[in-house]
C-alpha positions as CSV (number, residue, x, y, z in Angstrom):
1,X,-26.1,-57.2,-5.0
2,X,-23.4,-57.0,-2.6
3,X,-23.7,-58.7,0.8
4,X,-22.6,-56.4,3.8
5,X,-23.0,-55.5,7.1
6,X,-23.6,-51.9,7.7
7,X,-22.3,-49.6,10.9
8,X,-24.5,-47.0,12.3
9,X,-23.8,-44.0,14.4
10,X,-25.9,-42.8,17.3
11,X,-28.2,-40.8,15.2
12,X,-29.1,-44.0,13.1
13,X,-26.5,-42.8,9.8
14,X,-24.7,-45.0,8.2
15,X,-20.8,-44.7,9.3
16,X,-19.4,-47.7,7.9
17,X,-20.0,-51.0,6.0
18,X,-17.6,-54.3,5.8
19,X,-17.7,-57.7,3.6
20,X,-15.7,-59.3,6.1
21,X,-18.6,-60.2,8.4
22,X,-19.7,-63.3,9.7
23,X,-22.8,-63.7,11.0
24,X,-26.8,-63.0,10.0
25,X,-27.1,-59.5,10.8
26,X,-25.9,-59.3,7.0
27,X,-27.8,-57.1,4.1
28,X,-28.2,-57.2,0.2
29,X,-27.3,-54.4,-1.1
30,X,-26.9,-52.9,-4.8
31,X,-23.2,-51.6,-5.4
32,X,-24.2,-48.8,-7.0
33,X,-26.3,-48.0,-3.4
34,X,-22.9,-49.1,-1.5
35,X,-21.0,-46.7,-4.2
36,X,-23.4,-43.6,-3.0
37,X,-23.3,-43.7,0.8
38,X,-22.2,-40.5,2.5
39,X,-20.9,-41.6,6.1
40,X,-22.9,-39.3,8.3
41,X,-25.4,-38.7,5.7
42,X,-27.3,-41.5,4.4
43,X,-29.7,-44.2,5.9
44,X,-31.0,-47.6,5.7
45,X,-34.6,-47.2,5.1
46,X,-37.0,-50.0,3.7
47,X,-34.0,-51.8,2.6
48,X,-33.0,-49.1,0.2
49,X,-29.3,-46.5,1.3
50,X,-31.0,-43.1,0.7
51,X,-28.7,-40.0,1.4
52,X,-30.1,-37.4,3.3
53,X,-29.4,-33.9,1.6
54,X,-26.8,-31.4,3.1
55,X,-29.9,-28.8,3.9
56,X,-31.2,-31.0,6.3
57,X,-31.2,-29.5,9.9
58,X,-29.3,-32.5,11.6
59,X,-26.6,-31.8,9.3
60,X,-26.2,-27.8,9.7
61,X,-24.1,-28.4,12.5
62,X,-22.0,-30.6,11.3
63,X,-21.6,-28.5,7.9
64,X,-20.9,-25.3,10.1
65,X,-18.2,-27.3,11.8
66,X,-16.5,-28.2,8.7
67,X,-17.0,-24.3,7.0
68,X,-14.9,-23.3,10.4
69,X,-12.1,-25.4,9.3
70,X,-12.1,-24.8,6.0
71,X,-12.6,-20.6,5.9
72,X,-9.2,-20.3,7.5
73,X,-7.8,-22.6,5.0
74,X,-9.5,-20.3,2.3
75,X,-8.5,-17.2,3.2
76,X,-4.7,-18.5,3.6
77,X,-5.3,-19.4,-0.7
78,X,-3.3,-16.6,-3.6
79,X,-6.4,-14.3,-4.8
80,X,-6.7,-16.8,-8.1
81,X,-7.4,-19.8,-6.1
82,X,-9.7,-18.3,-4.1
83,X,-12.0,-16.8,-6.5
84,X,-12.0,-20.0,-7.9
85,X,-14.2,-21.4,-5.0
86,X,-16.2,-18.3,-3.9
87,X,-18.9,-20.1,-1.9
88,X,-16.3,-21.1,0.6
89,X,-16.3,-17.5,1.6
90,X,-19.4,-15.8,4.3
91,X,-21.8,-13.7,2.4
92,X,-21.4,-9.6,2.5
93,X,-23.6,-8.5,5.1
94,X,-25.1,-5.2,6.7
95,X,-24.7,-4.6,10.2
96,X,-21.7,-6.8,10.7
97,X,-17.9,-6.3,12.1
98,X,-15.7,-7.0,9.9
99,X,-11.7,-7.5,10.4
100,X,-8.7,-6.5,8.3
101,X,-8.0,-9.2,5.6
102,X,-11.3,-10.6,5.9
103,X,-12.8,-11.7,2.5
104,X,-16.4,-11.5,2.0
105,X,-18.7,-12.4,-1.2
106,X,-20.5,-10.1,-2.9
107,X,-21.2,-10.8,-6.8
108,X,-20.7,-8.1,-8.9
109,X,-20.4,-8.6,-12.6
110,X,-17.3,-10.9,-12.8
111,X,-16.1,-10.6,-9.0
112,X,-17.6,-12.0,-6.6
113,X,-14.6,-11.4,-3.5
114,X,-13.5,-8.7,-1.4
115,X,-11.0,-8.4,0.6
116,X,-11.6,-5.7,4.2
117,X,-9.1,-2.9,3.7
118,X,-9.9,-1.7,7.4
119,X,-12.1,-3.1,10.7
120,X,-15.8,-2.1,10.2
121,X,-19.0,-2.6,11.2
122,X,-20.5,-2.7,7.4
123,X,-23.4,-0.8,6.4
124,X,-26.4,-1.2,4.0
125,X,-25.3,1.8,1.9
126,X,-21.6,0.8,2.5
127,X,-21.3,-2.0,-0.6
128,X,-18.3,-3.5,-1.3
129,X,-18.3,-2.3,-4.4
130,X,-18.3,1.3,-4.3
131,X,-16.3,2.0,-1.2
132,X,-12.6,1.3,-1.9
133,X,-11.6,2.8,1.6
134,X,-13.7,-0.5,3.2
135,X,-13.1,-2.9,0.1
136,X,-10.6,-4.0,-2.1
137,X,-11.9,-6.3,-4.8
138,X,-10.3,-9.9,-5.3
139,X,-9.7,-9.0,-9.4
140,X,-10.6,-12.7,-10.5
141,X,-13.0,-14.1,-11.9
142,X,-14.9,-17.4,-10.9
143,X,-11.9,-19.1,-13.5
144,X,-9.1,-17.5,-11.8
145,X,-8.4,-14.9,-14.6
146,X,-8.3,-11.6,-13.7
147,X,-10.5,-8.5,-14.4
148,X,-9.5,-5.5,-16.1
149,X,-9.3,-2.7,-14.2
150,X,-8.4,0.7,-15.5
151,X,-4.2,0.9,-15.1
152,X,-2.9,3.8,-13.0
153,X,0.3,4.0,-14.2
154,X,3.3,1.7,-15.2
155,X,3.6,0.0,-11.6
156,X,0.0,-2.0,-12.5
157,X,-0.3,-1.8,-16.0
158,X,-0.5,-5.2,-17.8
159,X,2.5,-7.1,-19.3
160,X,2.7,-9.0,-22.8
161,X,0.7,-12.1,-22.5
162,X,-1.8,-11.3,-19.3
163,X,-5.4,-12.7,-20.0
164,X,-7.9,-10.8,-18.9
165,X,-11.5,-10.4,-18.7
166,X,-13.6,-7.3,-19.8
167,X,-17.0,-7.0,-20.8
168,X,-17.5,-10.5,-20.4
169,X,-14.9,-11.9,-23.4
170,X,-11.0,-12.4,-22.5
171,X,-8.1,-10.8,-24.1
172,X,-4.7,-10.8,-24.4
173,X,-2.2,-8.2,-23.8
174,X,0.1,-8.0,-26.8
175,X,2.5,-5.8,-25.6
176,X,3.9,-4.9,-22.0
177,X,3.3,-1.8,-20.0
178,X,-0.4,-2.0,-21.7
179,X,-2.4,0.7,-19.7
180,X,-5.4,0.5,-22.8
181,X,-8.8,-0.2,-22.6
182,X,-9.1,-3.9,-24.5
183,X,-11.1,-3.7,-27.5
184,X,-10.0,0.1,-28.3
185,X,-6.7,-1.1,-30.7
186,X,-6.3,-4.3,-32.3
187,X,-2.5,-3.7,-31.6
188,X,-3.0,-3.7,-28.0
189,X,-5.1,-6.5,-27.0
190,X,-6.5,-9.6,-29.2
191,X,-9.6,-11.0,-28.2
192,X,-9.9,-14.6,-26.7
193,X,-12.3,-17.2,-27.7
């Protein structure tokens, strides 16, 4: 037990605790209770810090105000970073404008990201996934390694030593200017564990 004295804010949360109190307005607390409080979050009830969970309606505002800080952040990250924390991105949505550059979530198979090619207003028949003139797929998956995608030519084929994902197992580009399928020649790509 660790004798404190614990701060509130105007809603009754804990938003800070000190050991360098004098005084009687001073509590017993177990460190590993002292170790879990979540300024903002968590309360003093019967004696006990209990944490209120993030779903909780007092604290949607607060979590909104946070996700408008950090989306901007987000959308500033390189495409490997960013599908690396997907949930920091709004859900795909029909019946909503959309802006150049935007990136939306949408799962689908191993990518979960798109990036607006042109301002919309989306459509339930207009998935990111089949309309490249709305949508251009963030090519990593949730590790940050990117997805195969059929070459077009030289300019985007795949260089000696990319790792890639395809079918759900990685491979490895043996050779440079490699515009093959992996898993259709041994000399071409080597399968990952």
């Amino acid at each position: 037990m660790v004798k404190v004295r614990l701060v509130y804010d105007a809603d009754g949360y804990i938003d800070g605790w000190g050991t360098d109190y004098v005084g009687e307005d001073y509590l017993d607390i177990p460190q590993e209770e002292l170790d879990g409080i979540i300024f903002g979050a968590s309360k003093l009830v019967d004696g006990h810090v209990v944490s209120v969970p993030y779903s909780t309606p007092e604290l949607m505002p607060v979590m909104a105000q946070l996700m408008s800080v950090v989306q901007p952040l987000a959308q500033a990250l390189p495409e490997p970073q960013m599908a690396t924390v997907p949930d920091l991105f709004n859900d795909w949505a029909p019946d909503t404008a959309y802006n150049t550059d935007e990136i939306v979530r949408y799962p689908h198979d191993l990518i979960n990201l798109y990036r607006v090619v042109s301002p919309h207003t989306s459509q339930s028949d207009w998935l990111p996934p089949d309309v490249p003139a709305l949508y251009t797929p963030i090519r990593y998956a949730s590790d940050g390694v990117l997805v195969w995608m059929q070459p077009t030519g030289a300019h985007d084929s795949y260089g000696k030593g990319d790792v890639v994902w395809h079918n759900h197992q990685k491979w490895e580009s043996l050779n440079g200017g490699n515009v093959w399928e992996p898993g259709t020649d041994t000399n071409l790509w080597r399968e990952m564990a």
